[in-house]
C-alpha positions in Angstrom: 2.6 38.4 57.4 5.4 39.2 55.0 5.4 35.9 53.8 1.7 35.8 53.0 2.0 39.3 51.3 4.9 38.1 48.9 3.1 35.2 48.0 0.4 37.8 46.8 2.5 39.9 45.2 3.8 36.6 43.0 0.6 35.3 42.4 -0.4 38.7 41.0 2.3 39.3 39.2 1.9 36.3 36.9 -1.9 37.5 36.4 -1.3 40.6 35.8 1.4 39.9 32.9 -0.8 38.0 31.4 -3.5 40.8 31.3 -1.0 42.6 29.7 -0.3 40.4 27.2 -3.7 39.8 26.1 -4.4 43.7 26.7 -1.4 43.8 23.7 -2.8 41.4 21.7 -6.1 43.0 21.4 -4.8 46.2 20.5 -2.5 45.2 17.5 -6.3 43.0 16.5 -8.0 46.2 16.4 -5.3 47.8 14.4 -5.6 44.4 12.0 -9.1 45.3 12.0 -9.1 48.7 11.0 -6.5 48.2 8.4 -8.6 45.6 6.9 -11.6 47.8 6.9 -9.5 50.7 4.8 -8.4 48.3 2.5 -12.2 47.1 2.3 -13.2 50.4 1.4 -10.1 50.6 -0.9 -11.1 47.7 -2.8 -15.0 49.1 -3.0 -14.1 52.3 -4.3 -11.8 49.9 -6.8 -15.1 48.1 -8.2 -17.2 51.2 -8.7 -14.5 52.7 -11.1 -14.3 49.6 -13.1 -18.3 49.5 -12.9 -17.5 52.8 -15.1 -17.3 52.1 -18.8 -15.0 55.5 -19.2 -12.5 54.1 -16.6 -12.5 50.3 -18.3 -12.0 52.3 -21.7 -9.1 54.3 -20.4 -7.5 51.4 -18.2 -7.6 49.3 -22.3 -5.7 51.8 -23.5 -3.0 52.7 -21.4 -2.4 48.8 -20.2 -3.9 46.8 -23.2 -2.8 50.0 -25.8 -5.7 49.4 -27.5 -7.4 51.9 -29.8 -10.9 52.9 -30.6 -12.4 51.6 -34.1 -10.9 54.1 -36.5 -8.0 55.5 -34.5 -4.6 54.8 -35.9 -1.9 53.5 -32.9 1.2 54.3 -33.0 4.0 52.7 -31.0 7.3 54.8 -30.5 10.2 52.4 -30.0 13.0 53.4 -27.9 17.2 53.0 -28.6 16.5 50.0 -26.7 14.6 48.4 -28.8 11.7 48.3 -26.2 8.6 50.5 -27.1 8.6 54.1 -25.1 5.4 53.8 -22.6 4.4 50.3 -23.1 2.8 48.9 -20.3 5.5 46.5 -18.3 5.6 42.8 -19.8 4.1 40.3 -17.9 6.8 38.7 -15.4 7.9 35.6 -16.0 8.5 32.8 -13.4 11.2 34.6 -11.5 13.1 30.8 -11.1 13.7 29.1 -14.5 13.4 26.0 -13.2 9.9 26.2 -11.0 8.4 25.5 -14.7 10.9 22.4 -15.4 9.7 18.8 -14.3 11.0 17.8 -11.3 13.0 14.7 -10.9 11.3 12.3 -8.3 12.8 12.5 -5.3 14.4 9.0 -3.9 11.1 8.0 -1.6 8.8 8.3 -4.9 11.3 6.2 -6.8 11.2 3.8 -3.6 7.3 3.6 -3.6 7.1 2.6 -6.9 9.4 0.2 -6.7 6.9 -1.1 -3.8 3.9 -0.8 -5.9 5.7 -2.6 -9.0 6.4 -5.6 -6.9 3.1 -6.1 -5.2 1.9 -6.3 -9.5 2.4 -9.5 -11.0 3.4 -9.1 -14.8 1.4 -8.7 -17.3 1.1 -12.4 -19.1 2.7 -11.5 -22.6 0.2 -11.7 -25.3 1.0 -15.4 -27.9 3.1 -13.5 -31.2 -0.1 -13.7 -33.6 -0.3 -16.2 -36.3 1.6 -15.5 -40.0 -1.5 -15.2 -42.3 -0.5 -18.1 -45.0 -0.6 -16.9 -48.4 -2.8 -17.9 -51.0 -2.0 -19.6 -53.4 -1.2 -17.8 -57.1 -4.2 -18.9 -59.8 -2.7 -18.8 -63.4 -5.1 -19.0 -66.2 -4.8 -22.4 -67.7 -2.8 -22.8 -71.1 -5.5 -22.4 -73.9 -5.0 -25.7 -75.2 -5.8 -27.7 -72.3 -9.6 -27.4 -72.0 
């Protein structure tokens, strides 16, 4: 009898880890879920502001520091040398060399070699032909007609 009971209790066990397994799985999925959703409304709330033309204005100036047709803008430029309350520059590729060719690596190199040699060579085109030049006409002395 013991022996059939622990043979029970194993084979539930096994089942019932599982269950809570998947029972944690589907609660950090509904938290997904519901973090999703805010940021859903976060981003709707985002659209009907810049559906707004008072908001787009405002957003030109402070990040674009554009002015209105006859305003004057000013720009005040720090010790620096950087201008007090510009908006930030644009980033640049934060690795200098992401935006420098890349060598090919040795397999590339390899394959081409492979594609090179299954091309015969282009026939090399005959030199063309020096144009020969015409001949020089004189006029003929006056005398000889």
């Amino acid at each position: 009898m013991l022996l059939v009971l622990g043979a029970l209790v194993v084979s539930y066990a096994q089942s019932l880890r599982v269950w809570f397994d998947q029972h944690q799985q589907i609660s950090a999925l509904q938290q997904e879920i519901r973090d999703r959703e805010l940021r859903v409304g976060q981003l709707g709330d985002e659209v009907q502001r810049w559906d707004d033309d008072a908001y787009v204005k405002a957003q030109a100036r402070q990040r674009l520091g554009w002015v209105m047709p006859g305003e004057i803008g000013y720009r005040v430029i720090g010790a620096d040398g950087k201008p007090v309350g510009a908006p930030p520059e644009p980033a640049g590729p934060a690795d200098p060399k992401a935006d420098a060719p890349q060598k090919p690596t040795w397999y590339t190199k390899l394959w081409g070699s492979v594609e090179g040699a299954g091309k015969p060579p282009a026939a090399a085109k005959p030199a063309a032909p020096k144009p020969t030049p015409k001949p020089v006409l004189t006029a003929p002395p006056k005398g000889s007609r």
